[in-house]
C-alpha positions, 0 to 999 in steps of 0.5 A: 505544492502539486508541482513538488508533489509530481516532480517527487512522485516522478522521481520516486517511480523512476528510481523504483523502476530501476531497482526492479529491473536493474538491481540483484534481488540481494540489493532489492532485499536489502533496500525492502529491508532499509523501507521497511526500517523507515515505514517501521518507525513511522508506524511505531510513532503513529501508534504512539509508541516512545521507542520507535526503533527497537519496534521498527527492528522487530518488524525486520526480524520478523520479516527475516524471519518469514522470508526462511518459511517455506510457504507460497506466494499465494498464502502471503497474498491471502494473508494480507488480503484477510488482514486489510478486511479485518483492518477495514471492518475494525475501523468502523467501530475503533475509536478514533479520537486523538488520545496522548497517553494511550495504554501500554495495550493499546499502543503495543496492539497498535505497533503489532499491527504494522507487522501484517500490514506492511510485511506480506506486501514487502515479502511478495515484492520481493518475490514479484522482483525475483520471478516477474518484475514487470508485474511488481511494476504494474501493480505500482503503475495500477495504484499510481494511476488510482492516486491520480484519479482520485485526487482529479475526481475528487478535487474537481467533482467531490461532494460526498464524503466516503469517510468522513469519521477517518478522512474527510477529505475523500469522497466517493466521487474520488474513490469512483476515479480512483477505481477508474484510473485503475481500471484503466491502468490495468486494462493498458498493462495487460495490453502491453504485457500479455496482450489484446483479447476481449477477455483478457482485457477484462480481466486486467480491468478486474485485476485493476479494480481489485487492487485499487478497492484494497489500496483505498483500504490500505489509504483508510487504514493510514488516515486511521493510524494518522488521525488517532495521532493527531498529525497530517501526515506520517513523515517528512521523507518526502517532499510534496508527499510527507512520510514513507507511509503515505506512499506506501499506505495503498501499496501494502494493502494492493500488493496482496490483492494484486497477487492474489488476483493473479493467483485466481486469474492463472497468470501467476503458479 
């Protein structure tokens, strides 16, 4: 299972890898578009809704529809980084029990809610593609490199759960080597990207710690969805790691915080 698990990773990461450096931004879009679609349906199912399709649809008109605005990069990143804090104190007191007939209400809120969930980190990897592709990369680098972390950490040394309620199987001795893979991940992209410098360096392990703390969110956030679905995973996309949701749960929510952590330090205008 491990081994499946990194051979697909691996294949995942050099397929994205090219599309970001090899591919015109009408291509990208449309291939954002296509994951979106897929990570739209699972979404939809999770939140228990009967007709996946038409919400996932939605999702792309509405994603469409925000790529005609005339607003900035740093009001997408503050969009999300809002929602995910508001997402992350909400599930301190939602219910979590499995239910299999929700309400008309609570399954359309739920769907709704995949919109600020997964439009504003696609939007802004679509523009991190067009304007600088090597940081749409480094903050998929900073988050892999949590997802490492975590999973050695916690596996080895985990003793304390984090969320027992949401995900018992994370600990903080996981989330504490997520954060310092990420740390690190970060500190090593801004040596090879912008260079050395006491300073910068630290900045870059900032902006690491910054992105993987939201990708935990955005991990918690999907363990939410999943555990109030009564199923393990989001998929079966992807062999070794279940559905597009599961890898893509820590980026929707690092995204925004990536970028707008380049916002606050100055290397993005």
């Amino acid at each position: 299972m491990l081994g499946q698990r990194i051979i697909t990773g691996l294949i995942l990461f050099l397929a994205v890898a090219a599309l970001i450096f090899a591919v015109s931004g009408t291509v990208f879009a449309i291939f954002l578009l296509l994951l979106l679609i897929l990570a739209g349906v699972e979404w939809s199912r999770l939140a228990g809704w009967h007709q996946p399709y038409p919400a996932a649809l939605f999702f792309v008109l509405v994603a469409v529809g925000a790529y005609s605005l005339p607003l900035s990069p740093l009001f997408w990143a503050a969009l999300g980084i809002l929602w995910w804090l508001a997402f992350a104190l909400a599930l301190q007191i939602m219910p979590i029990a499995p239910n299999p007939a929700p309400p008309f209400w609570r399954r359309a809120g739920m769907a709704l809610a995949g919109i600020p969930s997964l439009v504003p980190a696609l939007y802004l990897a679509l523009l991190l593609q067009a304007r600088h592709p090597v940081f749409l990369l480094w903050i998929i680098m900073i988050v892999s490199a949590g997802d490492v972390g975590a999973y050695l950490i916690g596996k080895r040394y985990g003793r304390h759960r984090l969320a027992p309620r949401i995900s018992p199987g994370k600990t903080w001795e996981g989330l504490a080597g997520g954060l310092l893979g990420s740390a690190v991940m970060g500190t090593l992209a801004t040596f090879m990207v912008l260079g050395g410098g006491l300073g910068r360096l630290a900045a870059g392990a900032f902006l690491g710690l910054l992105a993987g703390l939201f990708g935990v969110a955005g991990d918690l956030g999907e363990s939410f969805m999943k555990r109030r679905a009564g199923v393990k995973d989001s998929g079966h996309l992807l062999p070794g790691h279940g559905g597009l949701l599961d890898r893509l749960d820590s980026l929707s929510a690092g995204i925004p915080a990536f970028v707008g952590g380049l916002y606050f330090l100055g290397w993005m205008k």
